[in-house]
C-alpha positions in Angstrom: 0.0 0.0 0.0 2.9 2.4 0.6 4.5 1.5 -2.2 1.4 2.2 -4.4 0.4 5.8 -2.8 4.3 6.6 -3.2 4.9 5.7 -6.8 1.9 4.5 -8.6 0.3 6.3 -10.9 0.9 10.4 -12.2 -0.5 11.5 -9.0 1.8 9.6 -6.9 4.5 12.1 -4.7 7.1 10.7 -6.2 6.2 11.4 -10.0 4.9 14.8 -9.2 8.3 15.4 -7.8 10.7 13.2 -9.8 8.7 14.0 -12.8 7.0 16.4 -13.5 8.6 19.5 -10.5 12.3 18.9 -11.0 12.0 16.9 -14.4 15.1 14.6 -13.3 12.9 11.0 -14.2 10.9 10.2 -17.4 8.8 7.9 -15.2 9.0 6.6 -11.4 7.9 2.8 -10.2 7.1 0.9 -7.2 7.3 -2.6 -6.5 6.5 -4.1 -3.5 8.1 -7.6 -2.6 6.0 -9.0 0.7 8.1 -11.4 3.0 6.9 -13.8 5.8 8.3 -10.8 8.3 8.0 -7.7 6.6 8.3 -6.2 2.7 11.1 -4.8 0.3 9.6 -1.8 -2.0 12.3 -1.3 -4.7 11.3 1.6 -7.0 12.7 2.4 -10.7 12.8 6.1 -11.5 15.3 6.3 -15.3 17.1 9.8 -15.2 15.9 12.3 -18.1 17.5 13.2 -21.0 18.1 16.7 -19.1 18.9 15.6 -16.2 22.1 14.5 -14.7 21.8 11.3 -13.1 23.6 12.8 -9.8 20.4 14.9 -9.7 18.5 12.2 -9.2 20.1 10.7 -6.6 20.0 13.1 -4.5 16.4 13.7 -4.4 15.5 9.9 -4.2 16.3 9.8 -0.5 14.3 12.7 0.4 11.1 11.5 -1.8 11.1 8.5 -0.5 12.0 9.7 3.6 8.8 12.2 3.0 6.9 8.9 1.6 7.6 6.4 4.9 7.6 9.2 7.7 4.0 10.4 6.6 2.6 6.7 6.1 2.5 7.4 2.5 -0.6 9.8 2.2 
């Protein structure tokens, strides 16, 4: 479910920002792996032609810290 309101979709908070505020991904993806004790979400966000891949690093960590600290609403 986190992973889903994170990255799923054009109104996710992590396309609005990745995407479409600081243009640095041409998409942004979350999967979600459940485990017996817990679950992995891995998400894909591919750098823009006009962005610099280091841009995009370092905005991933705060996008996704915003994500878990607020539940993901």
């Amino acid at each position: 479910m986190l992973a889903n309101g994170m990255a799923t979709g054009r109104s996710s908070r992590l396309y609005k920002r990745l995407v479409e505020k600081e243009r640095a991904a041409m998409s942004v993806e979350a999967f979600p792996f459940l485990l017996e004790k817990g679950c992995l979400i891995t998400v894909q966000a591919p750098a823009s032609k006009a962005s610099k891949l280091e841009t995009l690093h370092q905005l991933r960590p705060n996008a996704v810290g915003r994500g878990r600290k607020s539940g993901g609403t």
